[in-house]
KOLKEFI-35208 format. One record per residue (C-alpha): residue number from 0; residue in one letter; chain; x, y, z. Coordinates in Angstrom, 1 decimal, decimal comma. Layout:
SITE:k:r:c:east:north:up
SITE:NUM:a:A:X:Y:Z
...
// end
This chain:
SITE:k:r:c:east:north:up
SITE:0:x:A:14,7:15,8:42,0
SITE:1:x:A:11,9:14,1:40,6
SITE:2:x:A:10,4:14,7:37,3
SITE:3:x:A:7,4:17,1:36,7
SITE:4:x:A:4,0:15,6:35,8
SITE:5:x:A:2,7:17,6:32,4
SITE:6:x:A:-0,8:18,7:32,1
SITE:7:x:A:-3,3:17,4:29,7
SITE:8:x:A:-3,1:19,9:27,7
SITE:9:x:A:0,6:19,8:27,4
SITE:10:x:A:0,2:16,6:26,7
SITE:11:x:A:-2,4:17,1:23,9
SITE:12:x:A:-0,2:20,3:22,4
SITE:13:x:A:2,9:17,7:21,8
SITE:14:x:A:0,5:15,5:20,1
SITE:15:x:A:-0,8:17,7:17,4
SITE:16:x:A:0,7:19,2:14,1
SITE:17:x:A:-1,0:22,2:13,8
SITE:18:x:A:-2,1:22,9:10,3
SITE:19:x:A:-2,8:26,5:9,5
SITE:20:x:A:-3,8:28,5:6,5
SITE:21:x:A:-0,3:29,0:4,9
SITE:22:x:A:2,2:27,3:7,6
SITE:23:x:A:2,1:23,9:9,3
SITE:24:x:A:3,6:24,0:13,1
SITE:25:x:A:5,3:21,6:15,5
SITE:26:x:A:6,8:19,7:12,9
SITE:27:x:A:9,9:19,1:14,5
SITE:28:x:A:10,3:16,2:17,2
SITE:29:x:A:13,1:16,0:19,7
SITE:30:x:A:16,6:14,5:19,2
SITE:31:x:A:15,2:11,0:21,1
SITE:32:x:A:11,3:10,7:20,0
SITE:33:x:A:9,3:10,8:22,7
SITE:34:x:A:11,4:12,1:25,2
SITE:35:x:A:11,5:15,7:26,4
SITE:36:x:A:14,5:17,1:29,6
SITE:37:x:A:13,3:17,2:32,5
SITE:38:x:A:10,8:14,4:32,4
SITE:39:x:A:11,0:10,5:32,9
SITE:40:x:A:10,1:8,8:29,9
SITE:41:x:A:11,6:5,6:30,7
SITE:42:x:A:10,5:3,1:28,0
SITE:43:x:A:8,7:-0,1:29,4
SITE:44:x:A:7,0:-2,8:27,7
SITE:45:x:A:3,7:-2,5:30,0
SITE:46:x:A:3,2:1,1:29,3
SITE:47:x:A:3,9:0,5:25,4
SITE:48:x:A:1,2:-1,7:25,4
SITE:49:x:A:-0,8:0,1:27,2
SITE:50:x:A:-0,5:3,2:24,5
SITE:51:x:A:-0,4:1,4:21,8
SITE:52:x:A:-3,7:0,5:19,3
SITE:53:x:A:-4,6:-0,7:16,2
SITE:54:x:A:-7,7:-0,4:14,6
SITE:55:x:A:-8,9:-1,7:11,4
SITE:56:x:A:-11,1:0,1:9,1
SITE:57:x:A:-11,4:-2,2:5,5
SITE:58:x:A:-9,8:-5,3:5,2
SITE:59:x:A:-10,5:-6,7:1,4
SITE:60:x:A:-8,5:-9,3:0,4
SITE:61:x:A:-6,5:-6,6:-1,7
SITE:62:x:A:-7,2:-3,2:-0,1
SITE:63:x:A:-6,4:-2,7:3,5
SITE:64:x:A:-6,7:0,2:5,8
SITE:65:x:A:-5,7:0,7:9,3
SITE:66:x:A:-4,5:2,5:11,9
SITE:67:x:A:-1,2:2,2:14,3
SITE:68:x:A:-2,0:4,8:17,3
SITE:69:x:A:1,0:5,4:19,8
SITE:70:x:A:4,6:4,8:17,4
SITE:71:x:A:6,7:7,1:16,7
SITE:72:x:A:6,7:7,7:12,4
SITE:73:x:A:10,1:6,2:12,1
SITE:74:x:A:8,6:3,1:12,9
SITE:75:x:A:5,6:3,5:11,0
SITE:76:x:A:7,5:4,4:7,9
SITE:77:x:A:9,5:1,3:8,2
SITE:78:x:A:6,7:-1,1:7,8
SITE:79:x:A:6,1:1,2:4,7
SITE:80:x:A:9,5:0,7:3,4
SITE:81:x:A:9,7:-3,1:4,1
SITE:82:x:A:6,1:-3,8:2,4
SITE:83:x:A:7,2:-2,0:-0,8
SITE:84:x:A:10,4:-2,9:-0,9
SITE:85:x:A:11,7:-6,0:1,4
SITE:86:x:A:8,9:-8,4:1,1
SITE:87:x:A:10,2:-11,5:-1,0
SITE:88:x:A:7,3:-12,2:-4,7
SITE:89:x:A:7,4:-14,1:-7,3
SITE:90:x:A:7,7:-12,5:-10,8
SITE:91:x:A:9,1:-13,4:-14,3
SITE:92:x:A:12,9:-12,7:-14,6
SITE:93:x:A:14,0:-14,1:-17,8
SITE:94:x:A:12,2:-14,5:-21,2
SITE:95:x:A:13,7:-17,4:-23,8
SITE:96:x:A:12,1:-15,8:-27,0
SITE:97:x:A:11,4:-18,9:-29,7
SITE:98:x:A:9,2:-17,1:-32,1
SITE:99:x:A:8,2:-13,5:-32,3
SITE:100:x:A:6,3:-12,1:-35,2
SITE:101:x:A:3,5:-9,8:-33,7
SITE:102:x:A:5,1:-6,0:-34,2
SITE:103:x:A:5,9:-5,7:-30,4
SITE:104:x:A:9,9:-6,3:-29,9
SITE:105:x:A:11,2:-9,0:-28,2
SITE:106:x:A:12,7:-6,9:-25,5
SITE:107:x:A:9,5:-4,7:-25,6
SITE:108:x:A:7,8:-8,0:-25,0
SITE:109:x:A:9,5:-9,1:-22,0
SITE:110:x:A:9,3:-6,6:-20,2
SITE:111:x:A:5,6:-6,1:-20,4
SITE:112:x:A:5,2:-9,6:-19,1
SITE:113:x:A:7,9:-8,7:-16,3
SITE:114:x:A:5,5:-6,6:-15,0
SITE:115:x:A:2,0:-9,2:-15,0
SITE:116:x:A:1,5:-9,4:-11,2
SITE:117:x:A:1,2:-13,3:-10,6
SITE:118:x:A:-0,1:-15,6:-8,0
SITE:119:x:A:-0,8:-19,0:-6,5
SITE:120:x:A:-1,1:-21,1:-3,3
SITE:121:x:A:1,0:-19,3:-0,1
SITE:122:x:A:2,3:-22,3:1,0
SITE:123:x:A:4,3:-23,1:-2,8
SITE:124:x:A:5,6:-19,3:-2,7
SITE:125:x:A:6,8:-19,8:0,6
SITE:126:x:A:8,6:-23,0:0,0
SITE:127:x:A:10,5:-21,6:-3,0
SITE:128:x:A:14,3:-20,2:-3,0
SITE:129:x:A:15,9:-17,7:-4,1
SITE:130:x:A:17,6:-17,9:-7,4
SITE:131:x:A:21,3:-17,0:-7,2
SITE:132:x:A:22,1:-14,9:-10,5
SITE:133:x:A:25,4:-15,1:-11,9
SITE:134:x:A:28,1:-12,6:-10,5
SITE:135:x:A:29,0:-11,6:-14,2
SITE:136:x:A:32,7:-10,2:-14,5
SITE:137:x:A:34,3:-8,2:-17,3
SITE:138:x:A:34,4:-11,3:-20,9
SITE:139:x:A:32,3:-13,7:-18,8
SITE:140:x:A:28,9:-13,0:-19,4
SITE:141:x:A:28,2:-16,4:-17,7
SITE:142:x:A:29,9:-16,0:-14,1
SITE:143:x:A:31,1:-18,6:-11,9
SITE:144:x:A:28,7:-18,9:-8,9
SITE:145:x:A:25,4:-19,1:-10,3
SITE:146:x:A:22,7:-21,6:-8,5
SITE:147:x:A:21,2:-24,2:-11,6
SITE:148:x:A:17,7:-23,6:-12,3
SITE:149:x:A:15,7:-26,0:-9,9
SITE:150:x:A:12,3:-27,1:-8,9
SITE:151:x:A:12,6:-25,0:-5,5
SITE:152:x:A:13,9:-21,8:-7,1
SITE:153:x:A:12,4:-21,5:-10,4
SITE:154:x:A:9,5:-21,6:-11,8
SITE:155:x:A:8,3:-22,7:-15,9
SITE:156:x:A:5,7:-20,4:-17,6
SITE:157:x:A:5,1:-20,9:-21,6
SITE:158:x:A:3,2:-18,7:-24,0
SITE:159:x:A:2,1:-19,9:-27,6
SITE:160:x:A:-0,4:-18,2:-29,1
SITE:161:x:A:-0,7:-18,2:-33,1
SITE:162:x:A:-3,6:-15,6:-34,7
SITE:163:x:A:-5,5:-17,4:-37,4
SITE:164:x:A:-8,1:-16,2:-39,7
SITE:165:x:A:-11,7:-17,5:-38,7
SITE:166:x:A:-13,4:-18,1:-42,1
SITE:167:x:A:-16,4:-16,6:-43,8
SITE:168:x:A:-19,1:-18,8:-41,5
SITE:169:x:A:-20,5:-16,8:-39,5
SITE:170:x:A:-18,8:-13,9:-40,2
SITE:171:x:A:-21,2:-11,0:-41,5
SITE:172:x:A:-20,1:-9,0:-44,7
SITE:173:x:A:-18,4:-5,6:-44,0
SITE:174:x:A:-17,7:-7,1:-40,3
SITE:175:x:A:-14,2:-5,1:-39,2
SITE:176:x:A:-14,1:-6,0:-35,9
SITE:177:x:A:-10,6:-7,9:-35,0
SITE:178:x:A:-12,2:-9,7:-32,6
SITE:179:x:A:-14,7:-11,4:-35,1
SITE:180:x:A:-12,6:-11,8:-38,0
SITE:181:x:A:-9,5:-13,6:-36,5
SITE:182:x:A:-9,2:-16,4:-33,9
SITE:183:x:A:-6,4:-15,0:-31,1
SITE:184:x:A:-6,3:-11,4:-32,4
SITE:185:x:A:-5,5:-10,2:-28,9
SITE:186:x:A:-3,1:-11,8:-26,4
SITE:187:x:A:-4,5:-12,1:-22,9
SITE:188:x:A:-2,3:-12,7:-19,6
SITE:189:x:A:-5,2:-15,9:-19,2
SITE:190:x:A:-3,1:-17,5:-22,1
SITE:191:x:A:0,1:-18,3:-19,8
SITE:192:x:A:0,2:-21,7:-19,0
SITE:193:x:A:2,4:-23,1:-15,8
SITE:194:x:A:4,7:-25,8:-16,4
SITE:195:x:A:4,9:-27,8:-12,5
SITE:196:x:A:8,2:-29,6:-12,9
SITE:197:x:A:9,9:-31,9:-10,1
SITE:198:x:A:7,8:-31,6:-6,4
SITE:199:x:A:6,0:-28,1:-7,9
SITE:200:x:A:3,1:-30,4:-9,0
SITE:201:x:A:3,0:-31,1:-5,1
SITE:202:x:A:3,5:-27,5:-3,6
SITE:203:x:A:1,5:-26,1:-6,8
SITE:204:x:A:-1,9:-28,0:-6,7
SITE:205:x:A:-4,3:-27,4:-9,2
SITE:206:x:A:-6,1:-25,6:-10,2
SITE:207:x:A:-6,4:-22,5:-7,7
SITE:208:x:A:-2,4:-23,0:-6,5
SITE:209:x:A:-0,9:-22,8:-10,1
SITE:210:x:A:1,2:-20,3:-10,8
SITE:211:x:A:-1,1:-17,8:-12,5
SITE:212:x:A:-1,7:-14,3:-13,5
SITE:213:x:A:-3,8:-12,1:-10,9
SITE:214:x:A:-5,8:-10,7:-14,2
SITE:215:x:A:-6,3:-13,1:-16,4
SITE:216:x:A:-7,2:-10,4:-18,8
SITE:217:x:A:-4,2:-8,3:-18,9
SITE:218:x:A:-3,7:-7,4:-22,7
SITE:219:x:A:-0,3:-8,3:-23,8
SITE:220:x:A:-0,2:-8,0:-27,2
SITE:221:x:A:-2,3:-7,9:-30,4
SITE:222:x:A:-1,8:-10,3:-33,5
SITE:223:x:A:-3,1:-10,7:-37,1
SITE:224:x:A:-2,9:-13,7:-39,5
SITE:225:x:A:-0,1:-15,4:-39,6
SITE:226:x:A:1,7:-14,0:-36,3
SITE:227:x:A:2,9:-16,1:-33,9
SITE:228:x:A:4,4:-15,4:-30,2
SITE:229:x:A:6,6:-18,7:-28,8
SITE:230:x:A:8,0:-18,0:-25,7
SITE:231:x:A:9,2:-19,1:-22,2
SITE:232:x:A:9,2:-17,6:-19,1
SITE:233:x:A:11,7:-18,1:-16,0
SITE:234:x:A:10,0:-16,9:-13,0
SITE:235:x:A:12,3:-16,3:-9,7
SITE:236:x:A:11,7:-14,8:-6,1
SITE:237:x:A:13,1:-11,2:-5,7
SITE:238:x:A:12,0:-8,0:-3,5
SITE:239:x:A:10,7:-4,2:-4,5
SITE:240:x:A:14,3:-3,0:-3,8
SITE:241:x:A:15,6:-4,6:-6,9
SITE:242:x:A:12,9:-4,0:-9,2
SITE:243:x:A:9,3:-2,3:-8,9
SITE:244:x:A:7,9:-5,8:-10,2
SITE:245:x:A:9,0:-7,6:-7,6
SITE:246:x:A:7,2:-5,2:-5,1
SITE:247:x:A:4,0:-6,8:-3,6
SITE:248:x:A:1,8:-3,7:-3,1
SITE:249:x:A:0,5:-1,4:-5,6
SITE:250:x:A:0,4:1,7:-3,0
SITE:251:x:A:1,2:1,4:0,5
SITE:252:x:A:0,8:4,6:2,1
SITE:253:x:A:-0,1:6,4:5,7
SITE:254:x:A:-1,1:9,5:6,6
SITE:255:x:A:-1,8:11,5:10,6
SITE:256:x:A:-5,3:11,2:11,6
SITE:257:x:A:-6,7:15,0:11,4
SITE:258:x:A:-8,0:16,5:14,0
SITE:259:x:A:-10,5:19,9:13,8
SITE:260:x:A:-11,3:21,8:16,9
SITE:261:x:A:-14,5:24,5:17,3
SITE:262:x:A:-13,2:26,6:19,5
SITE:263:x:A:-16,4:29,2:19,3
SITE:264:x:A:-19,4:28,4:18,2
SITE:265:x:A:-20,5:28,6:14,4
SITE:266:x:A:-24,3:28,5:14,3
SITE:267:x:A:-27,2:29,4:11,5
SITE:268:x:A:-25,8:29,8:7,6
SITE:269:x:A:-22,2:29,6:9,2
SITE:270:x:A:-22,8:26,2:10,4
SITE:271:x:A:-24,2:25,4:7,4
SITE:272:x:A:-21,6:26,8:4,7
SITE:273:x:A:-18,7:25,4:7,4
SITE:274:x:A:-20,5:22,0:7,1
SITE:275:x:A:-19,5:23,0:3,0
SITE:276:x:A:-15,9:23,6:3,1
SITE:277:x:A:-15,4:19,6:4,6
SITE:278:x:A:-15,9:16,3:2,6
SITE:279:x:A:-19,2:15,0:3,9
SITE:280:x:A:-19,6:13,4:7,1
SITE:281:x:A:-16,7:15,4:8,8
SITE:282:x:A:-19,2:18,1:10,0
SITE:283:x:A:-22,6:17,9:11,3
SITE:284:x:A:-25,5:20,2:12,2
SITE:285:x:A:-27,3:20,2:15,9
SITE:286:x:A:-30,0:22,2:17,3
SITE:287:x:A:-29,0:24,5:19,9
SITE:288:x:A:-30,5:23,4:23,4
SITE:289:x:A:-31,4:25,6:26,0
SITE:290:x:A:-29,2:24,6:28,5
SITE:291:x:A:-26,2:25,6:26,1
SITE:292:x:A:-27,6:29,2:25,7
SITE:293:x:A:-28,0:29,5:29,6
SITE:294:x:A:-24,4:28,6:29,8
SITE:295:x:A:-23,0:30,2:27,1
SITE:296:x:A:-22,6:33,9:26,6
SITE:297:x:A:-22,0:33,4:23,0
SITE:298:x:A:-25,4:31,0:22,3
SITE:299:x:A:-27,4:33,3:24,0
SITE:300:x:A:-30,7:33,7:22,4
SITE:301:x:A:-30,0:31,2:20,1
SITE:302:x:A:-32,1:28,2:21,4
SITE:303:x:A:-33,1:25,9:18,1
SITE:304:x:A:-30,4:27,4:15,9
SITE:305:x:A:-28,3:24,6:14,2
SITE:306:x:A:-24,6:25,0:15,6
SITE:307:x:A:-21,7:22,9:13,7
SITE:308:x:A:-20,1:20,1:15,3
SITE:309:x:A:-17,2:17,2:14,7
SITE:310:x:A:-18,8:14,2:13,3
SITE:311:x:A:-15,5:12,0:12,0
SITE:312:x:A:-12,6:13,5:11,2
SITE:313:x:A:-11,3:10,3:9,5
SITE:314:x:A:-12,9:11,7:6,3
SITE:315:x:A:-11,3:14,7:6,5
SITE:316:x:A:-9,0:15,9:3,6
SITE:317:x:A:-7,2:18,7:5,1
SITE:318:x:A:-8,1:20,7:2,5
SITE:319:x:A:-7,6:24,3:4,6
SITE:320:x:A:-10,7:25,5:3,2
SITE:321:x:A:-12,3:26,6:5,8
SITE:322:x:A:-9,7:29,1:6,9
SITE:323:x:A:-10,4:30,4:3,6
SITE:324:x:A:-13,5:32,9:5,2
SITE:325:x:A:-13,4:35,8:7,4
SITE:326:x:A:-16,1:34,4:9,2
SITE:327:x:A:-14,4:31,3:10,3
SITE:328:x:A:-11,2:32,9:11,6
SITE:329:x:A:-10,5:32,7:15,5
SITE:330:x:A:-13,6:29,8:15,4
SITE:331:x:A:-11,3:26,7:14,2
SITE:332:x:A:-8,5:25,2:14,9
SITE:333:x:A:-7,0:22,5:11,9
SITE:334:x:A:-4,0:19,7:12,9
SITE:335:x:A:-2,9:16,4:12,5
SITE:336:x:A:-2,4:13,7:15,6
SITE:337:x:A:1,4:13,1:15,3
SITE:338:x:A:1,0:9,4:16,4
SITE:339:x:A:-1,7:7,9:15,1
SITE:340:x:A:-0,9:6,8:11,5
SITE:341:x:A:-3,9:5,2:9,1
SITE:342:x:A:-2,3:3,0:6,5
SITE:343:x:A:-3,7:2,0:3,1
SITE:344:x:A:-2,3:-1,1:1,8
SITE:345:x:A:-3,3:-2,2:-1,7
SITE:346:x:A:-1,7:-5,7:-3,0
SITE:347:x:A:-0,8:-6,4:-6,1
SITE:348:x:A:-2,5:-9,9:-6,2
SITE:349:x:A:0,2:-12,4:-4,7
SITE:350:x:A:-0,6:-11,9:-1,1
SITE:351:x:A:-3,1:-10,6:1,0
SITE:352:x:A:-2,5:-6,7:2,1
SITE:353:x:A:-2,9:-8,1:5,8
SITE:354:x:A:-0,8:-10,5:5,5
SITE:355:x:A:1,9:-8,0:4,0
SITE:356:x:A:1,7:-5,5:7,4
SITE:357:x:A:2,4:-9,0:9,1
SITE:358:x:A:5,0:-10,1:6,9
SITE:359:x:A:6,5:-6,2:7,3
SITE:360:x:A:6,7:-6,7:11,3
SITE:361:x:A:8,6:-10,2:11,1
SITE:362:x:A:10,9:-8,7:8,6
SITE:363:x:A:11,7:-5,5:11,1
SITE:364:x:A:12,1:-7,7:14,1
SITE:365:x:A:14,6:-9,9:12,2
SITE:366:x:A:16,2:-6,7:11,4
SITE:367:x:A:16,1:-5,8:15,2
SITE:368:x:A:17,8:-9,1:16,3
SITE:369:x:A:20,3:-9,0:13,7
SITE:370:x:A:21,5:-5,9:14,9
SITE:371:x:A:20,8:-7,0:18,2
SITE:372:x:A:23,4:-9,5:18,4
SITE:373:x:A:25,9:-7,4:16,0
SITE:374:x:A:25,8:-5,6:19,2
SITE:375:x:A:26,5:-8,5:21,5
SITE:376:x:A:29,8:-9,4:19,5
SITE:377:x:A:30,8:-5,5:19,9
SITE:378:x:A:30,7:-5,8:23,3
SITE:379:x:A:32,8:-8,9:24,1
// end
């Protein structure tokens, strides 16, 4: 028997989560994405390709918004995982404390500058290592298979600041501004220095690949006379899933392209206060043509009214509001397009957010293989 063709609007119905006033429906998918009894939904590569889009609406260096159209959201919600959590950075792991004497703690310290987003040039981060970190046991704080602190897997950063009074030139009387009276009253992420050892003066050139903070003016601490902060800094490659520092996006988020639908016509001060209830840009106002009252019971008489109509529903909030109003009910129709998912990607600093989506694929389809050939040793 072969399978049934579906209709359009069958077709359309699957793809949209309708969003009404108190209740969101269709929700649920079937047991194999995609795939309903009855029908053939074979997978193939050409027809894949065929559905599939992406579209690009910003691309900044560290905001990035797109769209996938025609995946299934276990597939877009992977790439969301893998860019927060997966992706390999750069970030400082251990703190050798020489001299503290500001009033932030030493642990207080560390972990602020755990958290200073850093970058440099792609090609040094890619050429580091990982650092292997001691398997510490019960008594042995030190462990027995830790990797040494190299060139390719670690990287030197040093912070000496020392807050000094300024003197009475130029200083006016009264003056009780910090920043006036004392030379390094506030430590700035701009006052990390990188310390290239071994072939990292080759993969690190200066000055735009060193090893640096993304904003130089991250406040770290503040200081008065006589305070001093001495430290060093270990830097090591790690990913999101062991610590939120190590993650390379800031947000990395999607959301289902919304979809509204006029299914009578809302003309004169409807139009208008419908127009109200959306962000701007979602709704517009037209003038009624003649040929649309001749054809339309409902616009009759009406010729040079202003009738609402769908401008872009990529603004759209899906705030509900318009099915807030008596007026409105029966006119609209609210959803959500199941598989068509608009990502906003915002980097920490290290890497481009483009380049993150890209590194997200390679990292799934390294995944796929993997378990690809787990597979193939099952089966002999």
């Amino acid at each position: 028997m072969s399978p049934k063709p579906i209709s359009p609007e069958e077709a359309r119905r699957r793809k949209i989560v309708g969003v009404n006033a108190e209740t969101v429906t269709n929700v649920t998918s079937t047991d194999f994405p995609g795939h309903h009894p009855g029908e053939d939904h074979e997978w193939s590569l050409e027809k894949f390709s065929q559905n599939f889009e992406i579209q690009f609406h910003k691309n900044d260096s560290h905001d990035a918004s797109f769209s996938l159209i025609g995946i299934d959201a276990s597939i877009a919600n992977a790439f969301r995982r893998i860019m927060i959590a997966e992706i390999p950075t750069l970030a400082i792991e251990y703190v050798f404390v020489h001299n503290n004497t500001s009033i932030v703690q030493d642990e207080v310290l560390a972990a602020r500058l755990g958290l200073v987003p850093l970058t440099a040039c792609l090609s040094g981060l890619n050429w580091l290592q990982f650092y292997k970190k001691p398997a510490t046991q019960d008594g042995d704080e030190e462990g027995d298979d830790r990797d040494p602190a190299a060139d390719n897997n670690t990287v030197v950063l040093k912070l000496y600041v020392k807050c000094e009074w300024r003197g009475a030139e130029g200083v006016k009387s009264g003056e009780a501004d910090p920043e006036k009276l004392y030379i390094n009253s506030s430590v700035y992420a701009k006052q990390i220095t990188f310390e290239p050892t071994g072939r990292q003066n080759k993969e690190f050139p200066e000055p735009d690949g060193y090893v640096r903070p993304v904003n130089p003016e991250i406040l770290l601490a503040k200081m008065r006379p006589g305070q001093v902060i001495d430290l060093d800094m270990h830097c090591i490659k790690g990913i999101g899933a062991d610590h939120a520092k190590f993650s390379p996006v800031a947000t990395a988020t999607y959301r289902l392209l919304p979809t509204i639908d006029i299914v009578k016509p809302i003309v004169g001060d409807d139009a208008r206060k419908f127009a109200r209830c959306f962000p701007k840009g979602v709704i517009g106002l037209e003038d009624v043509t003649e040929e649309e009252c001749e054809t339309g019971r409902e616009l009759e008489g009406m010729a040079g009214e202003k009738k609402a109509v769908v401008r872009n529903t990529f603004k759209d909030t899906v705030s509900r509001e318009c099915l807030r109003h008596e007026e409105f009910q029966g006119k609209v129709k609210l959803g959500r397009v199941r598989d068509h998912f608009i990502f906003s990607v915002e980097s920490t600093g290290q890497f481009d957010s483009d380049y993150l989506f890209l590194e997200s694929v390679k990292t799934l389809r390294a995944k796929c293989s993997r378990l690809k050939r787990q597979f193939a040793n099952v089966m002999r």
